[in-house]
C-alpha positions as CSV (number, residue, x, y, z in Angstrom):
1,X,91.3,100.3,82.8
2,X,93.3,102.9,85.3
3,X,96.5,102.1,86.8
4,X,98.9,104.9,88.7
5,X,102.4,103.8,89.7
6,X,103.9,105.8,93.1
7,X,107.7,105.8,92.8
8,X,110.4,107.2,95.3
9,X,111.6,109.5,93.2
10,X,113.3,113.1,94.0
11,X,111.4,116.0,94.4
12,X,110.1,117.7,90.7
13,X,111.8,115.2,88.6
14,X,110.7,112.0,86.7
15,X,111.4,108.3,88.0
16,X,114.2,107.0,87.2
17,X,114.4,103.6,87.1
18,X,118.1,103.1,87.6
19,X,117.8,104.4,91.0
20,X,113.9,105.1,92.1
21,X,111.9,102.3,93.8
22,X,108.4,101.0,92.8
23,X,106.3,102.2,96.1
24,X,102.9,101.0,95.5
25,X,101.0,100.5,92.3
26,X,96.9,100.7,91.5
27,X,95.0,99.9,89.2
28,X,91.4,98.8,88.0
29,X,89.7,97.0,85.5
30,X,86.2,96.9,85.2
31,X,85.1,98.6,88.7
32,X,87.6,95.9,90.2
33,X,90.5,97.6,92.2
34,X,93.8,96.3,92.9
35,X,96.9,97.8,95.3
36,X,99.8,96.3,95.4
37,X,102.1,97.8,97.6
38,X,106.0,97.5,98.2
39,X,107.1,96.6,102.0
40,X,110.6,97.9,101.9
41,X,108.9,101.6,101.7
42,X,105.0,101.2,102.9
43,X,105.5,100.3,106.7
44,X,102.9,98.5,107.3
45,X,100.4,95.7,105.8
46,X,97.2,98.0,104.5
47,X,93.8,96.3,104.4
48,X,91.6,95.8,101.5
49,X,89.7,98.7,101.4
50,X,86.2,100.4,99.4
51,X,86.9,103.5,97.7
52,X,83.9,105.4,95.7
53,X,85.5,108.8,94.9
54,X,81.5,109.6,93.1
55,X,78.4,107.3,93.0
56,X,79.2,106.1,89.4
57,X,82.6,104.9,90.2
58,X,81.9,102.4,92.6
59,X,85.1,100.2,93.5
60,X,86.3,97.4,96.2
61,X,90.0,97.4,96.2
62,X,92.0,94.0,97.1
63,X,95.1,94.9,98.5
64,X,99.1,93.0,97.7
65,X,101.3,93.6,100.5
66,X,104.6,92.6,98.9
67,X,107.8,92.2,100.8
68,X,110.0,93.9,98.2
69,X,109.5,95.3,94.8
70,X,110.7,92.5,92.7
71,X,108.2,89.4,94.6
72,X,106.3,87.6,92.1
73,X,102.4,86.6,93.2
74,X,101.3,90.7,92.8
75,X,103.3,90.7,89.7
76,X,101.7,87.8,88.1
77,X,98.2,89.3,89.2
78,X,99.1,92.2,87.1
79,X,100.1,89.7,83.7
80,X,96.8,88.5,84.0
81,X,94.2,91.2,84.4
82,X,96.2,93.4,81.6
83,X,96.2,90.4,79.7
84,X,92.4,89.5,79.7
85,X,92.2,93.9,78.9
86,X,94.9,93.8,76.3
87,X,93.7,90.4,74.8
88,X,97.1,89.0,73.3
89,X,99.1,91.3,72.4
90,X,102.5,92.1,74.4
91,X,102.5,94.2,77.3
């Protein structure tokens, strides 16, 4: 499993979460990609999309165009494939 979460943060400093908003957030499991992305900053819908940086790291990406940061069917998505990686315990 890889995940990378953009934020909004200021320039040279770390999220914060008090104030920083999620932008977009990738991940894969198992050569399967995922995007989910945050409306309120990303200005338009993006497409699912193939991305195979090298031969051996093949990967199909399905892209979550979600009105806000907060919006629950991309979340959800997330539960579940860390779950099935994770197995049971909490997240």
């Amino acid at each position: 499993m890889a995940y990378d979460i953009e934020t909004s943060k200021q320039p040279l400093k770390f999220p914060d979460q008090q104030t920083d908003q999620i932008m977009m957030i990738s991940y894969m499991i198992d050569g399967v990609g995922y995007l989910i992305t945050n409306r309120e900053i990303v200005s338009e819908d993006i497409e699912d999309f193939e991305y195979t940086p090298k031969d051996e790291y093949p990967g199909d990406f399905t892209i979550f165009n979600e009105p806000d940061e907060v919006s629950g069917s991309s979340a959800e998505v997330c539960r579940t494939n860390a779950k099935k990686y994770r197995g049971n315990r909490p997240l």
